[in-house]
mmCIF file as gemmi writes it, N, C-alpha and C atoms, coordinates in Angstrom:
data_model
loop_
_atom_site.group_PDB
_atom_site.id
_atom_site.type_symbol
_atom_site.label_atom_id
_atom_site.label_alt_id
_atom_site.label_comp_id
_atom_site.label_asym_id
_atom_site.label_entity_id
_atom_site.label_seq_id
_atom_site.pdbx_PDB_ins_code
_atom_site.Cartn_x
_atom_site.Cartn_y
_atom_site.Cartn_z
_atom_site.occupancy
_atom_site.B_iso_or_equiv
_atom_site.pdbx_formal_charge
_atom_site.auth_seq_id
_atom_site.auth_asym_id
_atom_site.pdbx_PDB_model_num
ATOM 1 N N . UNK Axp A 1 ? 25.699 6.082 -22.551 1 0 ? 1 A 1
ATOM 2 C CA . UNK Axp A 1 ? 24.784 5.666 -21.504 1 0 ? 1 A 1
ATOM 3 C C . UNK Axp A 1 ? 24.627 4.151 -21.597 1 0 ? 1 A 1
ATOM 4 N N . UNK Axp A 2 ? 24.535 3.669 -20.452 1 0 ? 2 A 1
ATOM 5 C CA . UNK Axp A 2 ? 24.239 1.991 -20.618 1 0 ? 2 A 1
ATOM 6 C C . UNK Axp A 2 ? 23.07 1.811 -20.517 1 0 ? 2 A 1
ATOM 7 N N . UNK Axp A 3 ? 23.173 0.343 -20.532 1 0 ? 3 A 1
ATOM 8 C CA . UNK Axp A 3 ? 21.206 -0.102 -21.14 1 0 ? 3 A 1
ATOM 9 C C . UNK Axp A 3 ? 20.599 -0.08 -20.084 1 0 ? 3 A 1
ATOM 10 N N . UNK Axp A 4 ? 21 -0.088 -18.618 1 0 ? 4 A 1
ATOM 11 C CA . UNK Axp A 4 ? 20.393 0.141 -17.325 1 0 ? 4 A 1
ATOM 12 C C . UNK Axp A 4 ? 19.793 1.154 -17.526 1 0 ? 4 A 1
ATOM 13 N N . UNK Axp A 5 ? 20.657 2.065 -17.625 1 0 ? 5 A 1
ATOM 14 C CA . UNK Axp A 5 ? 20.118 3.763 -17.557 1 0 ? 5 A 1
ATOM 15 C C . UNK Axp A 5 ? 19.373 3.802 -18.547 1 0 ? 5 A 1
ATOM 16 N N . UNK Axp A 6 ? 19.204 3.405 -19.819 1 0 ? 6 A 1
ATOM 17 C CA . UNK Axp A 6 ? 18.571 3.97 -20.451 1 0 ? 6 A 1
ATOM 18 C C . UNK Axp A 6 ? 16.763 3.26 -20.657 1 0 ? 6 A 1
ATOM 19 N N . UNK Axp A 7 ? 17.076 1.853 -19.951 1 0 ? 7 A 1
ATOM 20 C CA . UNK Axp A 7 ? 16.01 1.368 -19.255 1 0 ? 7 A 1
ATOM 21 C C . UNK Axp A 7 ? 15.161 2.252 -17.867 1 0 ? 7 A 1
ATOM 22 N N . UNK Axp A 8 ? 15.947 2.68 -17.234 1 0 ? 8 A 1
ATOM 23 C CA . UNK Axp A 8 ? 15.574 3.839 -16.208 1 0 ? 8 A 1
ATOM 24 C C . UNK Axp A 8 ? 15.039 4.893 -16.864 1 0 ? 8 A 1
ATOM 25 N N . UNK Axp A 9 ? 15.623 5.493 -17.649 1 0 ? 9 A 1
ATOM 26 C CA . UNK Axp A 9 ? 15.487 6.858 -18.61 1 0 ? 9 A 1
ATOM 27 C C . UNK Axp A 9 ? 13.884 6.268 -19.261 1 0 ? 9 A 1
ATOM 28 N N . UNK Axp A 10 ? 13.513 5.168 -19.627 1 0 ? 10 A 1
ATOM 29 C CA . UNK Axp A 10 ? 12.453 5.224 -20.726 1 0 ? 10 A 1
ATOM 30 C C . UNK Axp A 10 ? 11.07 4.797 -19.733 1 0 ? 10 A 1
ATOM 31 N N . UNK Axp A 11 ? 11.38 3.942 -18.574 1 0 ? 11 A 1
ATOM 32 C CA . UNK Axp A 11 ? 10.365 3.589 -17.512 1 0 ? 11 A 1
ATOM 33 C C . UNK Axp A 11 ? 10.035 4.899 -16.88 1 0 ? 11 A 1
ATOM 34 N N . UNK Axp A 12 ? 10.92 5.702 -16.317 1 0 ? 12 A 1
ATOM 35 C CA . UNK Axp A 12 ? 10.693 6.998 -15.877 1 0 ? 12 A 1
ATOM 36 C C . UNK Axp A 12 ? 10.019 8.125 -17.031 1 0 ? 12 A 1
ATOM 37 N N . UNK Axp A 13 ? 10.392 7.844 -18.278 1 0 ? 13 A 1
ATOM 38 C CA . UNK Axp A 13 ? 9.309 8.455 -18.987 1 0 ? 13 A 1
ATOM 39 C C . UNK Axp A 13 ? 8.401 8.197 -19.047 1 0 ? 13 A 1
ATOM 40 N N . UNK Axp A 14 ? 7.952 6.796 -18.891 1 0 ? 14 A 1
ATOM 41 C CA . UNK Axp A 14 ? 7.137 6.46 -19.664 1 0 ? 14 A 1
ATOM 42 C C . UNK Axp A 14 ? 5.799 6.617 -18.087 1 0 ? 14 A 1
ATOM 43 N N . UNK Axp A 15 ? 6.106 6.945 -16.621 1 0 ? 15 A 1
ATOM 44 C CA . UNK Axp A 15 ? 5.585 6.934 -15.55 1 0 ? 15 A 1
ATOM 45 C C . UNK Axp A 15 ? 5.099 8.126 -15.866 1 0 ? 15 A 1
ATOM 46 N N . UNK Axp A 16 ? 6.24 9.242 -16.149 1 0 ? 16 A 1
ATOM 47 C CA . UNK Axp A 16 ? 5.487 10.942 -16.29 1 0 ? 16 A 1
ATOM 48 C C . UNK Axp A 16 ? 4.012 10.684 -17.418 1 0 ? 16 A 1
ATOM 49 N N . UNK Axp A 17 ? 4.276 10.127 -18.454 1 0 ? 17 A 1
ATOM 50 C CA . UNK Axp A 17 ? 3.168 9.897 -19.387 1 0 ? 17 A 1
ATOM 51 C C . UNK Axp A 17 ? 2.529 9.549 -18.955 1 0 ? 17 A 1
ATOM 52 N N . UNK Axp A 18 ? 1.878 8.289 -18.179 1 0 ? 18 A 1
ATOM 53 C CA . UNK Axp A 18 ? 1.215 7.93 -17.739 1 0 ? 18 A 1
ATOM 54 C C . UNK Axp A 18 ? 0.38 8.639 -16.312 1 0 ? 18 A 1
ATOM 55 N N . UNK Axp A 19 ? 0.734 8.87 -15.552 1 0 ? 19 A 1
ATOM 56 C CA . UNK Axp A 19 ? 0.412 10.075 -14.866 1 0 ? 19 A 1
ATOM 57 C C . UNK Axp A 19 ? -0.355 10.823 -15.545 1 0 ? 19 A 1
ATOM 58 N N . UNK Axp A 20 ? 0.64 12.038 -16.07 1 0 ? 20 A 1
ATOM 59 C CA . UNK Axp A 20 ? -0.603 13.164 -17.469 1 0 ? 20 A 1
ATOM 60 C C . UNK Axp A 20 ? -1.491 12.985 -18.229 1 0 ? 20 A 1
ATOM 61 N N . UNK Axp A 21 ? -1.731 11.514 -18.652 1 0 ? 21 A 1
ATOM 62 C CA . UNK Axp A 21 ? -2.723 10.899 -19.376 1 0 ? 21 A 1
ATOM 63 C C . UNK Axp A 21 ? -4.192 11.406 -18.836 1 0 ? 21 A 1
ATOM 64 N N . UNK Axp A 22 ? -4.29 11.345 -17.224 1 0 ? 22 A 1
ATOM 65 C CA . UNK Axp A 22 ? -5.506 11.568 -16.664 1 0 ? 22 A 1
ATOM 66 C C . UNK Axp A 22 ? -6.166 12.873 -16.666 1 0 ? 22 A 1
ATOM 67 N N . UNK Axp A 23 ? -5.113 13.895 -16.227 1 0 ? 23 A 1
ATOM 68 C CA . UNK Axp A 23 ? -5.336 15.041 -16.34 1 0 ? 23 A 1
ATOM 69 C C . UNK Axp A 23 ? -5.424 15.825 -17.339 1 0 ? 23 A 1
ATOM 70 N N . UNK Axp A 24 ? -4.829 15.202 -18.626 1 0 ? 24 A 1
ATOM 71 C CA . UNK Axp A 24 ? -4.375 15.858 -19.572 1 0 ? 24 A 1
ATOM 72 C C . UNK Axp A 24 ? -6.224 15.562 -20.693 1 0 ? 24 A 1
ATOM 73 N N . UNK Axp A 25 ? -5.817 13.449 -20.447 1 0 ? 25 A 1
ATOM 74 C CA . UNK Axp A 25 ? -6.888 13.31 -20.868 1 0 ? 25 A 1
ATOM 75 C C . UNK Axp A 25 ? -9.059 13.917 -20.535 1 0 ? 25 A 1
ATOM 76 N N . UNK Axp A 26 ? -8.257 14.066 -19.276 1 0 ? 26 A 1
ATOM 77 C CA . UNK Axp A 26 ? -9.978 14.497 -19.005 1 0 ? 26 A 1
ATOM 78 C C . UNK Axp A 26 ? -9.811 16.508 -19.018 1 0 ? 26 A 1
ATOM 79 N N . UNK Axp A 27 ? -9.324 16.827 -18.954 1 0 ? 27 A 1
ATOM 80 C CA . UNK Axp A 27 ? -9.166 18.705 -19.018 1 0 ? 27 A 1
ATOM 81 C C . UNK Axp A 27 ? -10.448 18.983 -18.976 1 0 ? 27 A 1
ATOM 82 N N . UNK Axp A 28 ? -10.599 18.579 -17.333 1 0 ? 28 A 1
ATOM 83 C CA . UNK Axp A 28 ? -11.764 19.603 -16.594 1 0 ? 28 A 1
ATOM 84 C C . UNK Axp A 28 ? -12.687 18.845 -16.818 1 0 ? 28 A 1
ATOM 85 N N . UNK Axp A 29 ? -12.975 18.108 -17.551 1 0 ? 29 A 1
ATOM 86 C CA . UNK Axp A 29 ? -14.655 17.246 -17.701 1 0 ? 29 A 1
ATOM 87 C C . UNK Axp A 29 ? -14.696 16.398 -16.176 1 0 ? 29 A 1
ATOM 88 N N . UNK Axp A 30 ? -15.945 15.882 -16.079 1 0 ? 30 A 1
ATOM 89 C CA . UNK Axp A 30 ? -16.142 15.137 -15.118 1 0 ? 30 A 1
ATOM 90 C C . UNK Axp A 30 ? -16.223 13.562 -15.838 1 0 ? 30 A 1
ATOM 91 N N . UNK Axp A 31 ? -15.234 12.599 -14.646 1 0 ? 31 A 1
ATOM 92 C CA . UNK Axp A 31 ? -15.247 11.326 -14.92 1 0 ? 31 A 1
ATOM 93 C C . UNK Axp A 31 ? -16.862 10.908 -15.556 1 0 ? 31 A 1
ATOM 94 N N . UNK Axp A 32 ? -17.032 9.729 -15.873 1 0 ? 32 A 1
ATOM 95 C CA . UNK Axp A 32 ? -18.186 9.087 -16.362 1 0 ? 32 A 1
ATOM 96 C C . UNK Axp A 32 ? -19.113 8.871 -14.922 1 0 ? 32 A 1
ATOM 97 N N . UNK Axp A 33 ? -19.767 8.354 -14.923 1 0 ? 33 A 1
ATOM 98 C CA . UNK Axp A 33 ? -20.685 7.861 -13.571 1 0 ? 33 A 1
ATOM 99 C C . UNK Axp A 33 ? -20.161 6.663 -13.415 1 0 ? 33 A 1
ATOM 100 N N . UNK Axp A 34 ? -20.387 5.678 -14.324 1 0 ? 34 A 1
ATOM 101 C CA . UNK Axp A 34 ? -19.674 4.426 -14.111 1 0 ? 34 A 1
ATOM 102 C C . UNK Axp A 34 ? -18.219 4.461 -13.648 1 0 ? 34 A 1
ATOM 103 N N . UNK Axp A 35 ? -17.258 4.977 -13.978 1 0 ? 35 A 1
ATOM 104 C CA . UNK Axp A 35 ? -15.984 5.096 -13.898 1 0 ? 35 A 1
ATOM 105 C C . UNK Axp A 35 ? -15.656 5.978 -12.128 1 0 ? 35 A 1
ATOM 106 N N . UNK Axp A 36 ? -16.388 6.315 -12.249 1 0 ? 36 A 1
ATOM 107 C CA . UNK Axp A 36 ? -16.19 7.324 -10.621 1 0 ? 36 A 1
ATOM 108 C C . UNK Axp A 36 ? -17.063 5.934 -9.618 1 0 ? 36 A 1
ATOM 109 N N . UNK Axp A 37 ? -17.586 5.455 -9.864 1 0 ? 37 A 1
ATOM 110 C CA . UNK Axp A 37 ? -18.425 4.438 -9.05 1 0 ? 37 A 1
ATOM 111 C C . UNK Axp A 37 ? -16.844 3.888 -8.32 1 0 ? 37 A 1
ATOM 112 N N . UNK Axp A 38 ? -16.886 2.894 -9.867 1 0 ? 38 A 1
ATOM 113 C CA . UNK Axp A 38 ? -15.505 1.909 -9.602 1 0 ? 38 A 1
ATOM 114 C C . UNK Axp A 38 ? -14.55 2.666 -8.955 1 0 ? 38 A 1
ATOM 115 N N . UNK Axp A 39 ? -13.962 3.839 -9.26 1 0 ? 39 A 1
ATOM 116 C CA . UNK Axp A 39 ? -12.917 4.036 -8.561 1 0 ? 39 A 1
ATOM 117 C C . UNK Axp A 39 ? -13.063 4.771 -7.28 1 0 ? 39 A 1
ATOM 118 N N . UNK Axp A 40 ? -13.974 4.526 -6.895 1 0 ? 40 A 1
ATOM 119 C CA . UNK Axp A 40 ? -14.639 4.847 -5.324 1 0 ? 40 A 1
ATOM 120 C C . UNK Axp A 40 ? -14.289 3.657 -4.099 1 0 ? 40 A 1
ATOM 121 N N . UNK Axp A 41 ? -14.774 2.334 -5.293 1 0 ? 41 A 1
ATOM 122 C CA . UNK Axp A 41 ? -14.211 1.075 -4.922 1 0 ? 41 A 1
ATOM 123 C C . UNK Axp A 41 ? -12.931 0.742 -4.875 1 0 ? 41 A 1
ATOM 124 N N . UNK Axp A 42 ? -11.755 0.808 -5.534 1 0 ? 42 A 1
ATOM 125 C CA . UNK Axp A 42 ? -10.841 0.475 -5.596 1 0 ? 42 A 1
ATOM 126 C C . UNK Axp A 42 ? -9.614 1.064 -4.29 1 0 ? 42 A 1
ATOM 127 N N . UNK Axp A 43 ? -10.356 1.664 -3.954 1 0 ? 43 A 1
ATOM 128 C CA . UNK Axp A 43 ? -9.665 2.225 -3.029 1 0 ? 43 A 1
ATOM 129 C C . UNK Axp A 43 ? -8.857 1.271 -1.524 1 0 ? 43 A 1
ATOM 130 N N . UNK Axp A 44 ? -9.957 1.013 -1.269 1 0 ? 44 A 1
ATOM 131 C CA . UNK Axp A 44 ? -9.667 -0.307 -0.234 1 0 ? 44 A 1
ATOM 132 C C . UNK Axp A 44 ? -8.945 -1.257 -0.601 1 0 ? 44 A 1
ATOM 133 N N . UNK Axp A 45 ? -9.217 -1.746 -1.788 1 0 ? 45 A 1
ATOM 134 C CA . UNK Axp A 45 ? -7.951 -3.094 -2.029 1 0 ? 45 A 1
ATOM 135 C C . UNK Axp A 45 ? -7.12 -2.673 -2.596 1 0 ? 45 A 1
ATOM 136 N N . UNK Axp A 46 ? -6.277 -1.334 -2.579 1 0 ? 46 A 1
ATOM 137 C CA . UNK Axp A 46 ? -5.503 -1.011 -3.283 1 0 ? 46 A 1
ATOM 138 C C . UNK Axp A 46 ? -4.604 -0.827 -1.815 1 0 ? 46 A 1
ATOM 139 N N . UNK Axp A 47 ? -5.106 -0.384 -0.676 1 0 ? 47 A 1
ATOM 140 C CA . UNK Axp A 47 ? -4.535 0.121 0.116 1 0 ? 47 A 1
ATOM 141 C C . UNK Axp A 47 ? -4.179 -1.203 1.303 1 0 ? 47 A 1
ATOM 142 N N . UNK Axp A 48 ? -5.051 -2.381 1.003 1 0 ? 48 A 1
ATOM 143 C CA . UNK Axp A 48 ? -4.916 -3.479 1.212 1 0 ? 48 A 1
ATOM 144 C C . UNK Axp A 48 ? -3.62 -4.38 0.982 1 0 ? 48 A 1
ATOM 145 N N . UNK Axp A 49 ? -3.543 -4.015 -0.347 1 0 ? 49 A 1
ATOM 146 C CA . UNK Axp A 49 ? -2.476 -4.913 -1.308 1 0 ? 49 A 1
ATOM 147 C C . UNK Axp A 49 ? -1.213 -4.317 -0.527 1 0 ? 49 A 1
ATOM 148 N N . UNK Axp A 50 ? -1.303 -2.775 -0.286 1 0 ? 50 A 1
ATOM 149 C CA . UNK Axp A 50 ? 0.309 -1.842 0.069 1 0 ? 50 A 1
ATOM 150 C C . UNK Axp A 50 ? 0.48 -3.09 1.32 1 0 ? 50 A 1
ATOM 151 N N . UNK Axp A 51 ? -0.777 -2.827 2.057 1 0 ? 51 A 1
ATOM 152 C CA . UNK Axp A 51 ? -0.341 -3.296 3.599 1 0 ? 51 A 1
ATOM 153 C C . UNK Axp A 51 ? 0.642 -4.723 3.71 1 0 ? 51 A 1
ATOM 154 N N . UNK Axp A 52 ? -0.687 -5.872 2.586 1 0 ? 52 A 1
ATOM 155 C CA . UNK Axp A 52 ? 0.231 -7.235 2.831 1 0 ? 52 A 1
ATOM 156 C C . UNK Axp A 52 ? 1.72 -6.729 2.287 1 0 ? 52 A 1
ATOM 157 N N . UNK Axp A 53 ? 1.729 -6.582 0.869 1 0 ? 53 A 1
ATOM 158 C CA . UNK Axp A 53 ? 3.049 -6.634 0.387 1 0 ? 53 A 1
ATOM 159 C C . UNK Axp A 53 ? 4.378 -6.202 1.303 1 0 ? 53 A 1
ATOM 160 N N . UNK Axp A 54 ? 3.663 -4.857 2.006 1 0 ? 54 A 1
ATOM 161 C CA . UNK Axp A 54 ? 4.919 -4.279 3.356 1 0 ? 54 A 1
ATOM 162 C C . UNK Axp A 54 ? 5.089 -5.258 4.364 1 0 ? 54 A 1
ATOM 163 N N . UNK Axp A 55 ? 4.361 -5.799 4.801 1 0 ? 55 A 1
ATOM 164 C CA . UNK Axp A 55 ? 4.166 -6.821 5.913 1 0 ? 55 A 1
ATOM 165 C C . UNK Axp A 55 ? 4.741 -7.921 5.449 1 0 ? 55 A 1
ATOM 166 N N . UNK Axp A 56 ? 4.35 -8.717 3.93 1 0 ? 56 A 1
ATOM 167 C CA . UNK Axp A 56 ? 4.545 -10.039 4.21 1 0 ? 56 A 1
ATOM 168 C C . UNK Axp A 56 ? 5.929 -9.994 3.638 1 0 ? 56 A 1
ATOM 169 N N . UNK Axp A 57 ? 6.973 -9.041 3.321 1 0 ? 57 A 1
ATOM 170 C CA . UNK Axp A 57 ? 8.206 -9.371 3.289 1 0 ? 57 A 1
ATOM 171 C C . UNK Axp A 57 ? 9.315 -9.929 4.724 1 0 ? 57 A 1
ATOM 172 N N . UNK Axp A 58 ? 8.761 -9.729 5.708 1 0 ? 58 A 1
ATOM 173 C CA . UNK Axp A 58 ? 9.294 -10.339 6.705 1 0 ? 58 A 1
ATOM 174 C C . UNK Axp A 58 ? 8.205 -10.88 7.68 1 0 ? 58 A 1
ATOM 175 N N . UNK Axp A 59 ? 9.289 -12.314 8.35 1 0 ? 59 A 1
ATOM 176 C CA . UNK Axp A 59 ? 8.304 -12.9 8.716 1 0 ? 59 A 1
ATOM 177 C C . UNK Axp A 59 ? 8.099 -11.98 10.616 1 0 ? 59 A 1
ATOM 178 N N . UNK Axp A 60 ? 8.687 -10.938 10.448 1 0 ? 60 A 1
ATOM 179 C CA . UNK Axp A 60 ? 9.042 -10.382 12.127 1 0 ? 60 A 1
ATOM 180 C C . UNK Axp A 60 ? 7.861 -9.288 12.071 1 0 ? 60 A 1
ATOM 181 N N . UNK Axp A 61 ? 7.361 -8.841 11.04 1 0 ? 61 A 1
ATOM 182 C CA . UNK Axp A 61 ? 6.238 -7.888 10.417 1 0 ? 61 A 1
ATOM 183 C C . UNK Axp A 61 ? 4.697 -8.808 10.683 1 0 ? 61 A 1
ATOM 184 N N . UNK Axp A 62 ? 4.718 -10.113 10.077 1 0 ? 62 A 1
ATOM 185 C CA . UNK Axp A 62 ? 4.059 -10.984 10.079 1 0 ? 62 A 1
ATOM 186 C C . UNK Axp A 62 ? 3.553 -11.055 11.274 1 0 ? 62 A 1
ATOM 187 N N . UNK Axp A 63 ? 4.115 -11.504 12.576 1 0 ? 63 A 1
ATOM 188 C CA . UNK Axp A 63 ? 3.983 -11.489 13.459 1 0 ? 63 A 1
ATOM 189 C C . UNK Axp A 63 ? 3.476 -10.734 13.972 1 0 ? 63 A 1
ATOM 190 N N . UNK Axp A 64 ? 3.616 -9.49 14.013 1 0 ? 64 A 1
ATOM 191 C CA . UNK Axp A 64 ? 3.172 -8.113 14.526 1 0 ? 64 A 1
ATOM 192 C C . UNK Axp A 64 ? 1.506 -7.864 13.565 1 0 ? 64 A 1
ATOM 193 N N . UNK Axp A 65 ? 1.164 -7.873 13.066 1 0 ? 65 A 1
ATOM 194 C CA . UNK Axp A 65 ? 0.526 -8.012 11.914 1 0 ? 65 A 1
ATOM 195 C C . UNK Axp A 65 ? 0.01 -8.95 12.254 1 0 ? 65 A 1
ATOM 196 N N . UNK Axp A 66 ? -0.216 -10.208 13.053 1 0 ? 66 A 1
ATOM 197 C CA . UNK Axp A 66 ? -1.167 -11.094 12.9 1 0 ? 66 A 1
ATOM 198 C C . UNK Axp A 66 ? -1.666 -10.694 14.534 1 0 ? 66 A 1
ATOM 199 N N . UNK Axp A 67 ? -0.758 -10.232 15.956 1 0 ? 67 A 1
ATOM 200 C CA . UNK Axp A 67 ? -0.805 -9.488 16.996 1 0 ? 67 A 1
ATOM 201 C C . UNK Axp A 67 ? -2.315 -8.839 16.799 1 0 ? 67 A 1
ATOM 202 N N . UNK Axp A 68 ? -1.809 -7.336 15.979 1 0 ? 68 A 1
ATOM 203 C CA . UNK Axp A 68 ? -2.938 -6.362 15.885 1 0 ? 68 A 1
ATOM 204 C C . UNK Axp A 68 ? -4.159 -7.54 15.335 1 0 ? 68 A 1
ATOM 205 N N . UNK Axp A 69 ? -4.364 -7.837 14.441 1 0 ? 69 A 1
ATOM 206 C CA . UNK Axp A 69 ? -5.071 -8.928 14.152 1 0 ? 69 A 1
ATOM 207 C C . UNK Axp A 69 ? -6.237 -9.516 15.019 1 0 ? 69 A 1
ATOM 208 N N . UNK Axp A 70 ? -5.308 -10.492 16.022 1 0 ? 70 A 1
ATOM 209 C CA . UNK Axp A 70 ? -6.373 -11.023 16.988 1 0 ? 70 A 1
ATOM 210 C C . UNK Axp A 70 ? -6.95 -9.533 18.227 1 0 ? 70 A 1
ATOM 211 N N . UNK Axp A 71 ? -6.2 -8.508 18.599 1 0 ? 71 A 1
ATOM 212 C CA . UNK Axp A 71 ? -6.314 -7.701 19.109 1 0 ? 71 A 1
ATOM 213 C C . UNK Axp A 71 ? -7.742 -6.513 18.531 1 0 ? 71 A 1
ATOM 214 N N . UNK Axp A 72 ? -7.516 -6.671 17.316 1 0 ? 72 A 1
ATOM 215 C CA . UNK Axp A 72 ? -8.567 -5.836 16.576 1 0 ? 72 A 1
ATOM 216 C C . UNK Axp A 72 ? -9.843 -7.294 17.049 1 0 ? 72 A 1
ATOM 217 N N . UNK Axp A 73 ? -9.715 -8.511 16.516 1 0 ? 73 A 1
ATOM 218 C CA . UNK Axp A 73 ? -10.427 -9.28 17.176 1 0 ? 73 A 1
ATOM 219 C C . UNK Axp A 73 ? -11.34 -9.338 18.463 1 0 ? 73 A 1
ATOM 220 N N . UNK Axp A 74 ? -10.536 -8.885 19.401 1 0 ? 74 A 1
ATOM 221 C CA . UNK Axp A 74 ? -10.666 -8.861 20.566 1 0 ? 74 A 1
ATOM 222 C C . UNK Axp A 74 ? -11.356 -7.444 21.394 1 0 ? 74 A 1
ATOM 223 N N . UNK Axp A 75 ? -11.432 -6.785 20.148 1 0 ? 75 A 1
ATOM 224 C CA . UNK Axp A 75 ? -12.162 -5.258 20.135 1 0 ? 75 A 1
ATOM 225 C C . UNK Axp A 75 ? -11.4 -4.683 21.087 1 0 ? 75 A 1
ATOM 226 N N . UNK Axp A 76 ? -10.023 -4.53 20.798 1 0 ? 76 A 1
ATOM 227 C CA . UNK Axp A 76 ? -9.283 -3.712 21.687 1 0 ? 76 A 1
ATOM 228 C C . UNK Axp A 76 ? -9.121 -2.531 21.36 1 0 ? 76 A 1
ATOM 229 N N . UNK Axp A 77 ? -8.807 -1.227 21.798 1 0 ? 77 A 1
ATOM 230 C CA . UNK Axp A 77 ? -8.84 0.231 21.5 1 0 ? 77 A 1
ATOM 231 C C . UNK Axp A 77 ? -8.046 0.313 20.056 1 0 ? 77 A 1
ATOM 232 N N . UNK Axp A 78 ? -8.061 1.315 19.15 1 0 ? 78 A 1
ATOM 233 C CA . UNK Axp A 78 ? -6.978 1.476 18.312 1 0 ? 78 A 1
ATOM 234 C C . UNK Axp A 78 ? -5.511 1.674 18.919 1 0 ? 78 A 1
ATOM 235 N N . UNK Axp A 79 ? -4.87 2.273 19.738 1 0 ? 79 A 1
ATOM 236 C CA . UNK Axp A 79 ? -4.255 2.629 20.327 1 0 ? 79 A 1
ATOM 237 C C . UNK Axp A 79 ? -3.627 1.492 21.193 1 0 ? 79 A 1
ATOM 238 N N . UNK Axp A 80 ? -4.138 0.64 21.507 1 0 ? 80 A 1
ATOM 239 C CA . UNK Axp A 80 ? -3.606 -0.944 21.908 1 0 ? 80 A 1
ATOM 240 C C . UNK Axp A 80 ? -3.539 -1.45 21.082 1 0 ? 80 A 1
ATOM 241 N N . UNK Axp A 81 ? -3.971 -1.665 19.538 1 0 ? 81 A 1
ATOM 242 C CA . UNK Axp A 81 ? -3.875 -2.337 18.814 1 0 ? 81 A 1
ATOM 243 C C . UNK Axp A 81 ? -2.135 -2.248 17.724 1 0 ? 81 A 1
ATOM 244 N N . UNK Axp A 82 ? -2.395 -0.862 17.991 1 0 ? 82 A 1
ATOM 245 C CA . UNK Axp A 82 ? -1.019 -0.762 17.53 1 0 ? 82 A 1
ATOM 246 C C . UNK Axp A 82 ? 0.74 -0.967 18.577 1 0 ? 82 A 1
ATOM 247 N N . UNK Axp A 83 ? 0.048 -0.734 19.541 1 0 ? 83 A 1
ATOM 248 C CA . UNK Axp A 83 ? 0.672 -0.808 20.621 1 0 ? 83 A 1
ATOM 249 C C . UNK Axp A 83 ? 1.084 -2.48 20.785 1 0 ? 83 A 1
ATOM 250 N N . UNK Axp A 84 ? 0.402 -3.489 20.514 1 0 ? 84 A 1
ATOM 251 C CA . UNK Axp A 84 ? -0.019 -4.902 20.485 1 0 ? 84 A 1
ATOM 252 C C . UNK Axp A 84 ? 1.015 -5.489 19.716 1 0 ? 84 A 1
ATOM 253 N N . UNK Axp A 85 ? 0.988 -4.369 18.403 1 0 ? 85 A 1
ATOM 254 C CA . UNK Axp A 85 ? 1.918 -4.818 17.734 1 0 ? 85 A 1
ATOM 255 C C . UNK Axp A 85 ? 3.37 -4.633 17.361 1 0 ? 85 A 1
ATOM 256 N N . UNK Axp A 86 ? 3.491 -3.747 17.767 1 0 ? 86 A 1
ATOM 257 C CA . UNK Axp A 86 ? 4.86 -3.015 17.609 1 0 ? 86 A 1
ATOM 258 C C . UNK Axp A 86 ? 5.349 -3.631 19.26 1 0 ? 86 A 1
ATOM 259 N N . UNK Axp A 87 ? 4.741 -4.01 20.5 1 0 ? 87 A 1
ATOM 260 C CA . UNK Axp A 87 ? 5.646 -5.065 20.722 1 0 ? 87 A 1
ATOM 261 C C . UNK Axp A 87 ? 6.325 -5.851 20.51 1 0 ? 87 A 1
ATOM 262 N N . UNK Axp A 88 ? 5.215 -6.489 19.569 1 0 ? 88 A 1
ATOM 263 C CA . UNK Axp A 88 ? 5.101 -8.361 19.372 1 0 ? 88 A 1
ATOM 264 C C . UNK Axp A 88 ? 6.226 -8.404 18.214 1 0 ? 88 A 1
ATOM 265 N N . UNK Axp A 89 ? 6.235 -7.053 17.587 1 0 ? 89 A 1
ATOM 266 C CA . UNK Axp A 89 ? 7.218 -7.207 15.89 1 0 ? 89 A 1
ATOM 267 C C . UNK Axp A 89 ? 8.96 -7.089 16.576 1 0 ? 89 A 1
ATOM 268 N N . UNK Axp A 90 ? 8.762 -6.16 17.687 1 0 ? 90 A 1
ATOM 269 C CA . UNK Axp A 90 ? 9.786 -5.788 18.69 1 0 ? 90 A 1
ATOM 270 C C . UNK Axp A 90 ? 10.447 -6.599 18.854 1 0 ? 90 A 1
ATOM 271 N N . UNK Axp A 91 ? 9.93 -7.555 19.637 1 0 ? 91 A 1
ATOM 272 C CA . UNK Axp A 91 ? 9.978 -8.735 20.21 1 0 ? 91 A 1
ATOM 273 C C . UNK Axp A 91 ? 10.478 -9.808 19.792 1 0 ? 91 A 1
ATOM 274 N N . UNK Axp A 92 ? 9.987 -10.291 18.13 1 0 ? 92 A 1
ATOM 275 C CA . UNK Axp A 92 ? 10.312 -10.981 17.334 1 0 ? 92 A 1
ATOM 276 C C . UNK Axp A 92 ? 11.785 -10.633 16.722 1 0 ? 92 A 1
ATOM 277 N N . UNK Axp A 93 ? 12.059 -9.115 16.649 1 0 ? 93 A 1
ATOM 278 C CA . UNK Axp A 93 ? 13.198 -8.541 15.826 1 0 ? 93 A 1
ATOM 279 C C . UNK Axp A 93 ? 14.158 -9.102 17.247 1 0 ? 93 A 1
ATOM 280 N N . UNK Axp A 94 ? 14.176 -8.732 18.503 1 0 ? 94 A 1
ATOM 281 C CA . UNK Axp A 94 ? 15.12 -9.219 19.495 1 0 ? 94 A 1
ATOM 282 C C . UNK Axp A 94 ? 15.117 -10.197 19.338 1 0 ? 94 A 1
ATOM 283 N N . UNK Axp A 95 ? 14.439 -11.214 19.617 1 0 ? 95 A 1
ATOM 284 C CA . UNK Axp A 95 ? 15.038 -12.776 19.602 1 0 ? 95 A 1
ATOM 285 C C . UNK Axp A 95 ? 15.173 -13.367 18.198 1 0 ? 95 A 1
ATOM 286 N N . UNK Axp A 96 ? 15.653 -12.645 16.866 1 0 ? 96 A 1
ATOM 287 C CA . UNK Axp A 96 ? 15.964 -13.379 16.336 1 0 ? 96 A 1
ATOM 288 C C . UNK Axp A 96 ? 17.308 -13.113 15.971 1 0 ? 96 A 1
């Protein structure tokens, strides 16, 4: 096996472990109070972070993405807003 794979082989273990840690570690108890607070919170900037990172790899996403943006601004329907943008990203992908 080469050191790729076996770099693959030990990250992919080491993901299953990590995973089971939670379940394994708590078996049935209930989180802390403090600990369930926070991760009540984390939720939003976690789902935040997905959005930029997907978006800001192109700048044709960007665009579309800054669209919905002023549109959400502009208190436009959900349904235009996405609509707003998947033009504008459209749009950008044709003319470039």
């Amino acid at each position: 096996m080469s050191a790729v794979w076996t770099v693959v082989a030990v990250v992919g273990a080491a993901t299953i472990a990590f995973k089971a840690l939670g379940p394994v570690g708590l078996a049935g108890r209930e989180l802390p109070r403090s600990l369930g607070g926070v991760l009540g919170l984390l939720a939003p900037p976690v789902l935040a972070a997905l959005v930029v990172t997907s978006a800001a790899g192109d700048w044709k996403r960007v665009l579309g993405l800054a669209a919905a943006a002023v549109a959400v601004l502009l208190r436009a329907p959900l349904l235009v807003v996405v609509i707003v943008a998947a033009v504008v990203a459209a749009g950008a992908r044709a003319l470039a």
